[in-house]
N, C-alpha and C positions, 0 to 999 in steps of 0.2 A: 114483456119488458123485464119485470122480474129475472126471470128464467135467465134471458141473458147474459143480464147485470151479474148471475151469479156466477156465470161461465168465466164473466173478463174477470169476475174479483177472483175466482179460483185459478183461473191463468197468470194472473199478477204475483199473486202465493207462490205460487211454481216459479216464475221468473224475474226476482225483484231485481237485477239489474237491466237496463237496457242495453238493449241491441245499437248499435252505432248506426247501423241503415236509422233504425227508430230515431235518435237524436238529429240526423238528416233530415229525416224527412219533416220533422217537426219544427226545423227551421225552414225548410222549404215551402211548406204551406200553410204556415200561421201567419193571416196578415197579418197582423197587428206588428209584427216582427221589423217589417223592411229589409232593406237592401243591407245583406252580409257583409260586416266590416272586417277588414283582416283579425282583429282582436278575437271574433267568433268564430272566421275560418280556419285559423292557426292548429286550436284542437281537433276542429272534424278532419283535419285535413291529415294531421298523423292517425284518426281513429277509423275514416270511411277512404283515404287515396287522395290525390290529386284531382281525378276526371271525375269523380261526385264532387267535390269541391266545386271545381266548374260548372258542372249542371246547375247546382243549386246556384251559383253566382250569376249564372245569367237565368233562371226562372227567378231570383228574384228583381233584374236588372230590365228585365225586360228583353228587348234586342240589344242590350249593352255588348261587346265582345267580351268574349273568357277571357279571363286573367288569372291566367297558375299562379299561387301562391307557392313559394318551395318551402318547407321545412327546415329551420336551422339544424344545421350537421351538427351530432352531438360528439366526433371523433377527433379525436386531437393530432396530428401531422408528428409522427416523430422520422426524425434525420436517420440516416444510414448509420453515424457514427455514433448514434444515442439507443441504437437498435442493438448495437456488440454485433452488426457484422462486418467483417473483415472484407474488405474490398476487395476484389479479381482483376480477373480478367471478364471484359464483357463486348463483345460475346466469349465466352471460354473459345480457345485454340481447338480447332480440331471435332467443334462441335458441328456434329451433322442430323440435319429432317430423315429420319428412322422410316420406309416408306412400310408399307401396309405388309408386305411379303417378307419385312423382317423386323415384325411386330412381333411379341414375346406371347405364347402361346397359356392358356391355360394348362393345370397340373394334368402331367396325361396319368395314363393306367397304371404307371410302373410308379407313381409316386412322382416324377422329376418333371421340372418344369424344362420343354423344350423352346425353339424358337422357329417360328415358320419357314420353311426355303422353298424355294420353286427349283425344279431342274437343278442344274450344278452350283446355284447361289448358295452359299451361305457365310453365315454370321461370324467373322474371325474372330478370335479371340487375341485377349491382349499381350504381349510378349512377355516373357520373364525376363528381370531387370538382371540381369548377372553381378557379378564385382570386378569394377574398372582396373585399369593398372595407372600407376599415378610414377611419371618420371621427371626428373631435375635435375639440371644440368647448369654450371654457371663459371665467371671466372672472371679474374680483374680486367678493368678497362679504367684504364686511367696513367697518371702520371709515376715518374719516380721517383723524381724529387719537386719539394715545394721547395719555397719560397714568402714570405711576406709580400716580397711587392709586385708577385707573378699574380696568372690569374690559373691555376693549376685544377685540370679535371681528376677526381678525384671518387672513382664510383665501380658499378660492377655491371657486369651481364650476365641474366638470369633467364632459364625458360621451364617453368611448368607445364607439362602435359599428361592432362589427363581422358585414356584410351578407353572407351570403351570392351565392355567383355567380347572375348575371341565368338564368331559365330552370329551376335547379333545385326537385327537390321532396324533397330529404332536408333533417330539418331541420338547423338549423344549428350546434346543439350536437353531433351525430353527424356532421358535417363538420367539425371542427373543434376541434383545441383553441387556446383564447382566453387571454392572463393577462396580468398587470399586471404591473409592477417598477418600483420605487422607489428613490430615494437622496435625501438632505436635510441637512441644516447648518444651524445659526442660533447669533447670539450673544444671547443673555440678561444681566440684570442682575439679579439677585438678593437680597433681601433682604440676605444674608449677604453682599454683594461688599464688598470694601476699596477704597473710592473710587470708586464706580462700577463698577470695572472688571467689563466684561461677561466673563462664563464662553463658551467654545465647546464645541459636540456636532457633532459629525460619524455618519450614518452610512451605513454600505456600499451596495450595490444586492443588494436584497431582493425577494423576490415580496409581492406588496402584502396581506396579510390575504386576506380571502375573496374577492379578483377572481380566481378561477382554478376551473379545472374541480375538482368537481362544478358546477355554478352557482345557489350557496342563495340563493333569492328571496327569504327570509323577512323579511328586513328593509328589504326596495325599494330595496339598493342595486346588484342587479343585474335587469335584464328579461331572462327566456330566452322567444324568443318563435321561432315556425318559421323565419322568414327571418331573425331577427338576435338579436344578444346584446349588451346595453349594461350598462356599467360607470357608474353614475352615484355620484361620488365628490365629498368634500368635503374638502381637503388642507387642514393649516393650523392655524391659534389661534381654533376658533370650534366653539361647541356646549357642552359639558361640558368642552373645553380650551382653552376661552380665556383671554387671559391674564386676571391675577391682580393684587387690590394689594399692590404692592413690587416686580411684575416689571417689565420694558422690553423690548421685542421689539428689539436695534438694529437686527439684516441678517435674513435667511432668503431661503434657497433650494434651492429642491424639483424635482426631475426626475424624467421620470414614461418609462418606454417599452412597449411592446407586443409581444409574441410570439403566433403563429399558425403552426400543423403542423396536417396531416392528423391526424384525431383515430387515437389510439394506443390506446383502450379501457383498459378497466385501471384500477388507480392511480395519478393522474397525478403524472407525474415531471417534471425539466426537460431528458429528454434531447435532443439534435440528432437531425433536423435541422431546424430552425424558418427564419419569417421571422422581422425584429426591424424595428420601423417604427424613423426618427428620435429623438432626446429630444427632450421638451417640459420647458421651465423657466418656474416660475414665482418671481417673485423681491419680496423686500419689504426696504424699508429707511429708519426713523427715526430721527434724531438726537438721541440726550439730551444736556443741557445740563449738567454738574453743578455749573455755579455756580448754577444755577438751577431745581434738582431739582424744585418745586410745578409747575413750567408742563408745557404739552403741546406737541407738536409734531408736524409733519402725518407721513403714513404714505405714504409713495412705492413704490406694489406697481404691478406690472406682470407682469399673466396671459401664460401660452404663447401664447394664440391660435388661432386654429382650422387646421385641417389635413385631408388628405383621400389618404391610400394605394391606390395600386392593390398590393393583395399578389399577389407571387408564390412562390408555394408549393415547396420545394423537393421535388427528388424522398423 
């Protein structure tokens, strides 16, 4: 007996903490213990598993059924937008199941990593993106004389297109992101003005409404077509905002410019690094009389003009 005793106290020397099997089974076969309350299971249960949890729960239950106890998650749930990542596309465009025969190969002999083919398959590679050519064409459309108590269209016809590079065959909406921006000023005379005097509005440079990627065709104000994508636009006092009786157009003038980057996927955003073509100004300007407020008088608009970019795409 001795002998022994001296073996476990020498084993205990060697291993003073326990084994988790050890603290199991010592709830499992101490009667004096009873039946495992979740408060006792909680820790064996992250120190020994789940399924010893249940063994012990039913050797001390008897025939009771197992009852898993789960362990409270110690991980906290963070949002996409608390993560910093930027939202896509999901699934990405164009994302395709890589089958086993054009599965990327380990480094061969010569140093370079190749990629597996059978027979005449193989792995294309991606196009090079060229530099678009970017054209602009535009011209008045509108009236020639105002009026006060007419309701006079007063505006321009404009078309951006931008071609992709001579030779390629990606289209050019995936070559490509395309947008528009704006900035404009006019004086008005207003019903409500004290003597005439026209009101001013100014505003900033803005991305233009829906000339920018996605590009929604829905309303024929954009073609996305393989080789090219056109902005066909109607800037001005004509349509549903033309002017009005009581108003007066005196000045207006509208500037229009263009951005083009390698298309970035995704969301589009307006970040660098882009081309940016020239401004285009279209400008209009009438005289009111106000000793003579019934009359009209002519309307002296003078469109941007056409134009024709070689872009060059920045790295």
């Amino acid at each position: 007996m001795r002998a022994r005793q001296g073996q476990e106290e020498a084993e205990a020397a060697g291993h003073p903490i326990r084994r988790p099997e050890d603290s199991a089974r010592e709830h499992r076969l101490a009667p004096d213990r009873g039946p495992l309350t979740p408060a006792q299971a909680m820790p064996l249960q992250r120190m020994v598993g789940n399924a010893a949890v249940s063994r012990m729960i039913a050797d001390s239950r008897g025939s009771e059924p197992k009852i898993p106890l789960a362990a409270p998650s110690t991980r906290s749930k963070r949002t996409q937008d608390e993560s910093g990542i930027e939202r896509g596309e999901s699934p990405p465009q164009r994302q395709q199941r890589v089958g086993k025969d054009q599965q990327a190969t380990r480094t061969t002999r010569s140093g370079t990593a190749g990629t597996s083919v059978k027979g005449k398959e193989k792995a294309q590679e991606a196009e090079d993106i060229g530099n678009p050519t970017l054209r602009f064409t535009s011209r008045y459309d509108g009236s020639r004389q105002q009026s006060l108590a007419g309701s006079d269209t007063i505006g321009f016809e404009q078309v951006a297109t931008l071609h992709r590079a001579d030779g390629m065959t990606t289209r050019a909406e995936d070559a490509y992101d395309f947008w528009q921006e704006v900035t404009d000023e006019n004086r008005q005379i207003t019903p409500d003005a004290v003597n005439y005097r026209p009101k001013r509005t100014k505003r900033p440079w803005v991305v233009d409404g829906p000339f920018r990627p996605p590009y929604n065709t829905d309303d024929g104000t954009i073609a996305n077509e393989a080789d090219h994508i056109s902005f066909r636009d109607n800037p001005g006092f004509s349509g549903n905002m033309r002017m009005t009786n009581g108003y007066w157009l005196s000045s207006y003038e509208i500037k229009f410019r263009w951005k083009v980057r390698r298309r970035l996927g995704g969301r589009f955003t307006k970040g660098e690094p882009f081309w940016t073509s020239d401004e285009m100004v279209h400008r209009v300007e009438s005289v009111f009389d106000p000793e003579n407020p019934e009359a009209s008088a002519p309307i002296n608009a003078t469109a941007a003009g056409n134009r024709t970019w070689n872009v060059t795409l920045p790295n």
